[in-house]
N, C-alpha and C positions, 0 to 999 in steps of 0.2 A: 537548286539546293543539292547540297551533297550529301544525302540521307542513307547514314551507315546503322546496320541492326545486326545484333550478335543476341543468341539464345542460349540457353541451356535447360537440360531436362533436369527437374529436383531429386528425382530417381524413380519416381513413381509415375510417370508421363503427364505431370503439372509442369509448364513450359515458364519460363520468364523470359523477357524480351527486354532488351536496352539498345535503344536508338538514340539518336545524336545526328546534330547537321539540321532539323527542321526547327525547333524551338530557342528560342531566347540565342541564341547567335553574339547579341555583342557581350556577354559574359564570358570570362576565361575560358570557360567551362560548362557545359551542360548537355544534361540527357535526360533522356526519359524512363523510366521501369515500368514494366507491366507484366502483369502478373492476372488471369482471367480480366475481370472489368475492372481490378485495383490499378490507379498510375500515379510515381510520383515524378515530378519535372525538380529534379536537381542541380542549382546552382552554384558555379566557384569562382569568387573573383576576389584575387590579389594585388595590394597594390604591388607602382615599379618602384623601389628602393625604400626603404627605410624612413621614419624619424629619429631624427637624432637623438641620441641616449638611450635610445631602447634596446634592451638589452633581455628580450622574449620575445615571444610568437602571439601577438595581439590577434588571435584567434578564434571566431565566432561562432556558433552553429547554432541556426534557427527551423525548428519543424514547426511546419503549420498544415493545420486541416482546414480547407475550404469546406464550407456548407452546402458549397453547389453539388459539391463531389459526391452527396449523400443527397441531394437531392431534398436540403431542407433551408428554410430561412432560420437567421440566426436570433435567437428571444433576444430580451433588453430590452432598453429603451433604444437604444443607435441600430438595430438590427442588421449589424455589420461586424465581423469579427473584430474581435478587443485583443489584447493581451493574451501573450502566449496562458493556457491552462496551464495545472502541474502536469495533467497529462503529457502534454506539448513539452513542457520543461522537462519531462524526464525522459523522453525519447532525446531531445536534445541532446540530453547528455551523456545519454549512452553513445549516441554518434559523436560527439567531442571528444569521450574517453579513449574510442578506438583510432580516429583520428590524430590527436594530438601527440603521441610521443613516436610518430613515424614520419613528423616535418622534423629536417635538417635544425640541430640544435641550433647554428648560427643564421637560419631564416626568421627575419623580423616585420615583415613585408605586415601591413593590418591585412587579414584574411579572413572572409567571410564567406560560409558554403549555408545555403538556404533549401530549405526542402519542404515543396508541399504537395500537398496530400490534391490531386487536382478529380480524382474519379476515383468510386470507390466500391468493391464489394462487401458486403454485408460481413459475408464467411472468410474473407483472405484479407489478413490484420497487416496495415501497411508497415507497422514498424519492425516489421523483420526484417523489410527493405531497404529503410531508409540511409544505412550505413552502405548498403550494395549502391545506391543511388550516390549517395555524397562522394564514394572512392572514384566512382566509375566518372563524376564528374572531373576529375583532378587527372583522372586517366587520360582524358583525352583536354586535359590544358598540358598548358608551359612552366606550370606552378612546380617547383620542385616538392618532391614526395616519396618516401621510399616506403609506398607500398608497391601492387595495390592492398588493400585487405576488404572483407565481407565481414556481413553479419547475421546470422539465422537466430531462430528458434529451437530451441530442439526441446521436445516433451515424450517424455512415456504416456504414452495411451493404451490401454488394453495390456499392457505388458510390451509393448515396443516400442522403439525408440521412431520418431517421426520429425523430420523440420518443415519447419514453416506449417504446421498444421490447421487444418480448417478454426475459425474461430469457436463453432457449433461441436469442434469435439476435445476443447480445453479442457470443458469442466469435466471434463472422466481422468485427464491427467495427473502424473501425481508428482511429477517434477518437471520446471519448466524453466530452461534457463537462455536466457538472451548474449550468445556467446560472439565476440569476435578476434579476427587473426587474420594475419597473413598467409601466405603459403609455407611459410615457415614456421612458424607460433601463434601459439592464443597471446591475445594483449588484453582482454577484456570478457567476463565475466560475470552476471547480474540475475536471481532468480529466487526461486523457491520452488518447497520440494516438502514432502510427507514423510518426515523425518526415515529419509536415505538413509545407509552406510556410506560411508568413504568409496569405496570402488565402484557402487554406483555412479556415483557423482562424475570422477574420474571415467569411464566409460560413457557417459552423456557425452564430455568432454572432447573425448577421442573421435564420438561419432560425429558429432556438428567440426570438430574441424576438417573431417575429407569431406564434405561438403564447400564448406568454404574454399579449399586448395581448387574445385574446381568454377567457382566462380570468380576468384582470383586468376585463372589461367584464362577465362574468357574477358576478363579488361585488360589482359596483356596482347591478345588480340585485336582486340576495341582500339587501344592505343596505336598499334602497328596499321590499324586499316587507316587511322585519321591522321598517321605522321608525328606525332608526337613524341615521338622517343627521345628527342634533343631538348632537354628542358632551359628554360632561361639563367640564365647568369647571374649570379648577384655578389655585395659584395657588404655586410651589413657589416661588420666588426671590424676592429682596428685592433694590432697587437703590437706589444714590444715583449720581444721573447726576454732582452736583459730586464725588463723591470720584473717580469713573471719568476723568470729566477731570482732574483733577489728577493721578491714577497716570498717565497717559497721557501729559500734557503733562512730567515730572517723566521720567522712566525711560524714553520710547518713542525719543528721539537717541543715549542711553544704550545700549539695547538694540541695535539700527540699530550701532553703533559695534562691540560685542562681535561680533554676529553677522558682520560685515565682516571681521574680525581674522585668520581663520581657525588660530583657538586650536585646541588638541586639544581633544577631549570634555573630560576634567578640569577644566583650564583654562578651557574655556567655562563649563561649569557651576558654577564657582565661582564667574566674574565675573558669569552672571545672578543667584547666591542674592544675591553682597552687595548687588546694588543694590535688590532688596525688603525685605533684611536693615533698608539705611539707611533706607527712608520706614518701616519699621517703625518701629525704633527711635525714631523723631522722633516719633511720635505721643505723647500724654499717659497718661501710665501708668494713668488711668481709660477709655483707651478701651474699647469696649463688642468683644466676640469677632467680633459680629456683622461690625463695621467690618473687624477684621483679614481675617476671612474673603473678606467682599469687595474687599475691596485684594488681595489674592494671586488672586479670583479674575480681577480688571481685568486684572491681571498679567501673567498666561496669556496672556490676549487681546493684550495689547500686542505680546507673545512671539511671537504667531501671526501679526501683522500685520505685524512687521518684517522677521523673517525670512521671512515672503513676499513684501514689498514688493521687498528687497533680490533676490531670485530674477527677478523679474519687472521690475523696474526698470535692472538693471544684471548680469541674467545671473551672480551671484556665490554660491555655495553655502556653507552655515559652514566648509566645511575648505579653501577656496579652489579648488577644484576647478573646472573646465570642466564644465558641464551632461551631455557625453558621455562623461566621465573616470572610469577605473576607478581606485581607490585601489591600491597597492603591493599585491604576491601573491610569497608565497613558501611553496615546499611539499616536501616532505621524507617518504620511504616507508620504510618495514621501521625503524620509531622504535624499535617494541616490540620486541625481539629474542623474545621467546616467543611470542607473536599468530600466526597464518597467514596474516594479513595486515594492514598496521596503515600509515596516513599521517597527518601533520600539514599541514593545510591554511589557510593566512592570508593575509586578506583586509583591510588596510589593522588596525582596533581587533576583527577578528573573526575568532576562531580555532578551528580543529575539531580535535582527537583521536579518529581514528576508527581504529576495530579490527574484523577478519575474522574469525568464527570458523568453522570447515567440520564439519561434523556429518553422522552417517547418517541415513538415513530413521526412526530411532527417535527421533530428535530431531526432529521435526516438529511444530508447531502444532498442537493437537486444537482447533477449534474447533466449539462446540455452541451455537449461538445458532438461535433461532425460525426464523426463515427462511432463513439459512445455516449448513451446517455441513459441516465436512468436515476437509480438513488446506490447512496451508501449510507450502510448505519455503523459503520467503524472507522474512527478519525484519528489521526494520531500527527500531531502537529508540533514541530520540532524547532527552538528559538536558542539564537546562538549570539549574545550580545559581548559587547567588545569590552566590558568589565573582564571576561569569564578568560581573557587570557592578560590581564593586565592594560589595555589598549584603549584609546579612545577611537570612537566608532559610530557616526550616527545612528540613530530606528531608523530604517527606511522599508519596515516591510522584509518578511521573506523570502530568500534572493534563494537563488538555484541551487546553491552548496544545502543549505536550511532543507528545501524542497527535495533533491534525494536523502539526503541523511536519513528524514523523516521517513521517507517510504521505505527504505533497508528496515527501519526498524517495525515497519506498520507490517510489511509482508510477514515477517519473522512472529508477531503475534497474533496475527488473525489466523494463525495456522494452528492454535491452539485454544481460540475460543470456541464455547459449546454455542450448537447450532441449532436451527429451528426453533420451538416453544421454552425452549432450554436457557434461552438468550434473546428477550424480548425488549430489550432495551436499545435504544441509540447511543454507542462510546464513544465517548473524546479522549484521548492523551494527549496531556503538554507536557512535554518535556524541557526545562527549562536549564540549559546549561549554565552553570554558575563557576565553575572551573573548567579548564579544557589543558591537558596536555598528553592527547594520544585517544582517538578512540571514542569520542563524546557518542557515537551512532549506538556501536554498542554497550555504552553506559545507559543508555536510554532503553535499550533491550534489557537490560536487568531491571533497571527502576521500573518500566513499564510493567513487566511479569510482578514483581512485587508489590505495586500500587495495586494492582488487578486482583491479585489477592487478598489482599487487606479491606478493597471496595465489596468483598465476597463473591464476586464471579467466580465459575466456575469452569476454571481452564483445565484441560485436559493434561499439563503437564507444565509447570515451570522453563522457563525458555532460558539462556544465558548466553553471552555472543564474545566473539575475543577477536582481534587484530592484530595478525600475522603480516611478519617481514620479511622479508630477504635482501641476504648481502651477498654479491656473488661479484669472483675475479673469473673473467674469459679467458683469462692465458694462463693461468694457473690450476684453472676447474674447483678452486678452492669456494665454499658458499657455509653460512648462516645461515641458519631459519629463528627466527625470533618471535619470541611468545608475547602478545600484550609488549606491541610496540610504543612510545615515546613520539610526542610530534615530529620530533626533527628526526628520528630513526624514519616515520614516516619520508620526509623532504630527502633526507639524504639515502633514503634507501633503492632495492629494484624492486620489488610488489610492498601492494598492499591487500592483502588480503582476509575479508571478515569473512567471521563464518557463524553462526548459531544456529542451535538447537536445544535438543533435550536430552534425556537419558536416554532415547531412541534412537535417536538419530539426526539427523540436518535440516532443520527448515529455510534456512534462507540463507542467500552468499553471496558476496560482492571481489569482484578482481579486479585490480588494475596490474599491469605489467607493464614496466619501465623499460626491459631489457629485452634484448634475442637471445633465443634457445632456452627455454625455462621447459626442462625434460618431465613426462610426466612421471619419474621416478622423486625427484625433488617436488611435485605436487603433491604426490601420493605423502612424501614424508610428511610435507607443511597440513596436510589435512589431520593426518594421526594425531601430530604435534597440538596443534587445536583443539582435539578432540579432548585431552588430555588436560588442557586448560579450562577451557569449556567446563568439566565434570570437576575441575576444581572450586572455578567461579560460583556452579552450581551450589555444590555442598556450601559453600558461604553466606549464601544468599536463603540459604536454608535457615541457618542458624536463626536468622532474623525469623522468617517466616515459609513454614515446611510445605502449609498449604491451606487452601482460600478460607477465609471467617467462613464460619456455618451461619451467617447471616447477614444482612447489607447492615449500614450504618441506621441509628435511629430515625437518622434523620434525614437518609436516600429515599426518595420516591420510590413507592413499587409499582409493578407490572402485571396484570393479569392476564393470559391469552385464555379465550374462548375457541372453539370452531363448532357452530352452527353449521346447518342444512342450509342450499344454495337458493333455496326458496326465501329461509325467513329474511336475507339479504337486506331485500326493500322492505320489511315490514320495522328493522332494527331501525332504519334510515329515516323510513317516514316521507309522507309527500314534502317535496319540496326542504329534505332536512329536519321537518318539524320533531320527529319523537327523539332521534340522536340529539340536537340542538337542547331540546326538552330537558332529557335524561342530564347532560353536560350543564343544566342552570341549576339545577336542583340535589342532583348528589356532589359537585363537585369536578369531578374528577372528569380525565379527558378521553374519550374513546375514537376510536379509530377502526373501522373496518374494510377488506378488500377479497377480494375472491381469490382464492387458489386452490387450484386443482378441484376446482368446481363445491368449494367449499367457502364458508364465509368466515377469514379467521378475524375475528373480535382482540383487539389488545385497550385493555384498562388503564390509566396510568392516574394515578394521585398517589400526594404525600399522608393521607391516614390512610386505617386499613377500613375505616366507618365508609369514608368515600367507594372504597374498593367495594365492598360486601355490598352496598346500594345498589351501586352502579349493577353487578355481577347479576344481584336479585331479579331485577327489573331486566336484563336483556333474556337470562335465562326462560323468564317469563315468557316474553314473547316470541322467543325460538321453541320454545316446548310443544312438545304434539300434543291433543289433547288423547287421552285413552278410556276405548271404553270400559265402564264398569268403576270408573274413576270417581271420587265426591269432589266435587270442586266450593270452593265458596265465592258468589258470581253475582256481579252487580245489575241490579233491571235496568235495561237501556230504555227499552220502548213497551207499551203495553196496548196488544191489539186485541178488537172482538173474542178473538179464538186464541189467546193467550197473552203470553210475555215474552220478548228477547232479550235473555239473559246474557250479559259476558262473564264468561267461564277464564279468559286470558285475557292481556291486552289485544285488541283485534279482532276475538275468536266470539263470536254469539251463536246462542245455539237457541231452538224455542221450547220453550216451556209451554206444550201445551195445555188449556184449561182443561183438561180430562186427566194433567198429571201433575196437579196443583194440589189437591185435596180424593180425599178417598170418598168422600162424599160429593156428590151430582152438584157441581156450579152451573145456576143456571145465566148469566154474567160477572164480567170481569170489575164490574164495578164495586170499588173499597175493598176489593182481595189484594192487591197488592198495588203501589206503588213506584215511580220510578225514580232511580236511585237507593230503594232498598235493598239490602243487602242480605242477602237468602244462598242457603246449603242446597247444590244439586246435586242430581248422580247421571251421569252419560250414560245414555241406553243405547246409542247406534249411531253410527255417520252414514249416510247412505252414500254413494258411487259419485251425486256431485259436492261431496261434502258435508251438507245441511247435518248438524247435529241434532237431538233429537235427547233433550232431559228430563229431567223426572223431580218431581218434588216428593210425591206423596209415598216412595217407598223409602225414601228416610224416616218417613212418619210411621209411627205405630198405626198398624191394621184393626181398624174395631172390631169386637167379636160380631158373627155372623147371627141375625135375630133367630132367638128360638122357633122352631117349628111348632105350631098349634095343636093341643090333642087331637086324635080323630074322634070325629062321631059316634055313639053307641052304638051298636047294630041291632037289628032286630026289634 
């Protein structure tokens, strides 16, 4: 074996290691990363040449977590890994993001880079790696690639900026974003944050990419040790420069013309198909596929060249809009009359139906994945069906676009839900798109914050989110920034960049970068610029609704939190279940308890408040101390020689001895009382092992004391 290992220090003397040469061998490509006990083994294999007509980069990217790696078996029925999680899918795709617009426009080779998760520490989060793993695999194949690039973490902790930080010191974080680049540019972008300023943000920015420039520098290394600097040959496309000029010269004034008009999408789109429609058509009906192919694809290009010339030449966007101009918004709450909370939110051709639902703690997320698992009580699940752009489209489920969308938007509001006893409920958001052209993610960020309120949650701040673009000429240095982009501004653009928050600041942001050299002075604009639309979208979204109902819907479930002492725990529970089970047949309503921080916190959940008040009375009951000097009203359980044991609580008996029954001398217990009667005491004393110790007779009136007898006469 030819076993080559290249390191580097993080900055703080946490080392990472990539090897290559001992593992998986007949793949293009492959190595190892490690990082303390974390490793993941990355794979790259392309095919040699093309399928005919394709005309992309049929490009894959699979992360998976082994269970070994964590040292657990996997639950189910099959107890064997299944299907990628959304976990899984959104690492994915954050290494696809950064991967993908650094393969050669004209390589169409199917390409598939795999990474999994094979050893794992607890404290060191593999997915800050996975993107250093998948490049460094590509590093040392023959795959053509114009990186390399990395990817880190980078979070404030404590007030400093830190990469790849321990997992145990996230939660003190207050911005945390998953950044990658080249050694030249960021390309990619992904995070949340405690509503930042702009230069924040930008300074995170700054710090995670000299990081990366030097892990970048050590795969150019890696590559040099293993030979690989000569990449392979290929040869996937076919041109005819005269036909290119001619679709160009024919259709490019044409296009120019349409793109200016500021048609609706429809309209637009219809005036581009007839005009490739006609140079179609005009062709001789033996022409060869190949030609058509390439005519539609000049096509594109003309498409991409005009409506960027028009942006950049004359400031003009296809819907005639001003560069900083948000489209029309109109938004509308409580749609669903049955929902617990439900808004419709519209955004120029881009519309959300989004619905509340409030659930108990029984409704929580089980999540069982390799290196994370636990519960979540906040869901936000985001559906994008093929009506919602005119299109037909099977249901198939959830697919990976669906699955990030949804978490940009899930990050961006769980950053303003109220927390602890504040927020006792399990949340769902469905976001249902119903139109789409531009932005459906953050149209779901406004319906959400507006459903949220109308359901009466109370969030700490209204959220709103906008999707930034940029048009940029390299040989000219001329560029756009564009406010609430358009889908095809998206397609045809160089970023796409969302960003949301609130009147404070940024909670959550997403980047992709199309291009080389995006300066962070043209950052810093495109953040302002946002910030600016943002506080627009806001105030709109106000008018509907300024802020949360002062109460749930009549007919939302409520929530009660308790916190009990760590003792009455098991007495709430009951052997075997019995008194919780009990309590849950008879009042109604569904409880739930678990310990934290050595406390026992109780959550209530029924839909009347008669359920709630029952339920509350009865746990109360038996969490309650008893105190002395207290009257209790207390049932006879048992009745012995030398008195009665009375319960004073559920649980709690204390004795009644027969010397404090009556104020008068009992000489037995027999037909003084009864068990099952129902008798007024007073607590006199708990002694040191508990035993209570009550009283009957000094609720009773004291007889007077008998007169004293004359004395005798003297004498």
């Amino acid at each position: 074996m030819n076993v080559i290992k290249k390191s580097f220090d993080l900055g703080d003397g946490r080392i990472v290691e990539i090897e290559t040469g001992k593992l998986a061998k007949q793949a293009d490509g492959s190595v190892v990363v490690k990082m303390g006990d974390t490793m993941l083994l990355a794979t790259v294999v392309s095919t040699v040449g093309a399928k005919p007509g394709t005309d992309f980069l049929p490009l894959s990217v699979d992360y998976q977590e082994k269970y070994a790696a964590t040292g657990r078996i996997p639950g189910g029925f099959l107890r064997r890994e299944a299907r990628l999680s959304d976990y899984e899918v959104l690492i994915s795709r954050l290494v696809d993001r950064a991967l993908r617009p650094l393969f050669p426009s004209d390589y169409h080779s199917d390409t598939q880079v795999m990474i999994s998760l094979i050893s794992a520490d607890k404290n060191i989060m593999p997915d800050c790696l996975a993107g250093l793993a998948a490049s460094a695999a590509l590093a040392v194949s023959d795959i053509p690639f114009n990186g390399p690039i990395s990817e880190v973490r980078v979070a404030k902790i404590d007030g400093n900026l830190v990469i790849n930080p321990y997992a145990s010191d996230l939660e003190r974080a207050t911005l945390e974003f998953m950044v990658a680049g080249s050694a030249n540019d960021i390309v990619m972008v992904e995070g949340e944050c405690d509503e930042i300023q702009e230069e924040e943000m930008v300074e995170a920015l700054k710090f995670a990419h000299e990081a990366i420039k030097v892990q970048c520098a050590v795969q150019v290394e890696l590559t040099e040790a293993t030979g690989k600097t000569v990449k392979r040959t290929y040869s996937h496309e076919d041109h005819d420069e005269a036909l290119k000029e001619r679709i160009y010269a024919e259709t490019y004034d044409k296009v120019y013309a349409i793109a200016k008009s500021g048609l609706g999408k429809d309209e637009r789109s219809e005036g581009f198909t007839a005009i490739i429609n006609e140079i179609l058509e005009a062709f001789p009906e033996d022409t060869a596929d190949l030609t058509k192919a390439l005519a539609k694809h000049y096509y594109h290009d003309v498409q991409y060249d005009a409506v960027r010339a028009l942006l950049l030449d004359e400031g003009i966007r296809l819907d005639g809009r001003a560069t900083t101009q948000i489209r029309p918004i109109w938004s509308e709450v409580g749609y669903l009359p049955a929902a617990h909370g439900s808004a419709v939110f519209t955004r120029g051709e881009t519309q959300s139906l989004t619905s509340v639902t409030l659930g108990s703690k029984d409704d929580e997320q089980m999540i069982d994945g390799a290196f994370i698992n636990g519960y979540n009580k906040f869901l936000l699940h985001y559906n994008f069906p093929g009506f919602s752009t005119g299109e037909v489209r099977p249901n198939r489920g959830a697919g990976r676009r669906e699955i990030g969308h949804g978490a940009l938007a899930q990050r961006s509001l769980k950053k303003v839900l109220p927390e602890g006893a504040e927020n006792p409920y399990t949340i769902r958001i469905v976001s249902d798109i119903l139109e789409s052209n531009g932005s459906s993610s953050m149209a779901t960020v406004c319906a959400g914050t507006l459903a949220l309120m109308d359901a009466g949650i109370k969030i700490k701040s209204p959220v709103s989110g906008i999707a930034m673009g940029l048009i940029t000429d390299e040989k000219t240095g001329k560029y756009q920034i564009l406010s609430d982009i358009l889908g095809d501004e998206d397609h045809l653009g160089d970023m796409d960049f969302k960003v949301t928050g609130t009147e404070n600041g940024i909670v959550a942001c997403q980047m992709d970068l199309k291009i080389n050299g995006l300066s962070y002075e043209v950052l810093t604009k495109a953040l302002l610029q946002a910030k600016d639309g943002r506080l627009h979208i806001l105030n709109e979204m106000k008018k509907t609704i300024a802020a949360p109902a002062e109460d749930y819907k009549p007919h939302a479930p409520r929530i009660v939190s308790l916190t009990i002492e760590k003792e009455f725990i098991g007495a709430v529970i009951g052997p075997g279940g019995k008194i919780i089970q009990e309590m849950q047949r008879e009042t109604g309503a569904s409880i739930s308890i678990e310990e934290v921080d050595n406390k026992g916190i109780v959550e209530i959940f029924a839909d009347n408040k008669a359920a709630i008040d029952a339920a509350v009375a009865r746990i109360r009951a038996i969490a309650a101390k008893p105190e002395i000097g207290e009257v209790y009203t207390g049932k006879v359980k048992s009745i012995m020689p030398f008195g009665a044991f009375v319960e004073i609580m559920p649980g709690k008996d204390g004795l009644l001895h027969i010397s404090e029954i009556d104020w008068k001398r009992l000489e037995t217990m027999d037909g003084v009382l009864k068990e099952g009667e129902i008798i007024e005491v007073k607590l006199l004393d708990i002694d040191k092992q508990g035993k209570m110790k009550l009283s009957r007779k000094v609720l009773l009136p004291r007889p007077p004391k008998p007169e004293a007898a004359p004395s005798a006469p003297q004498g």
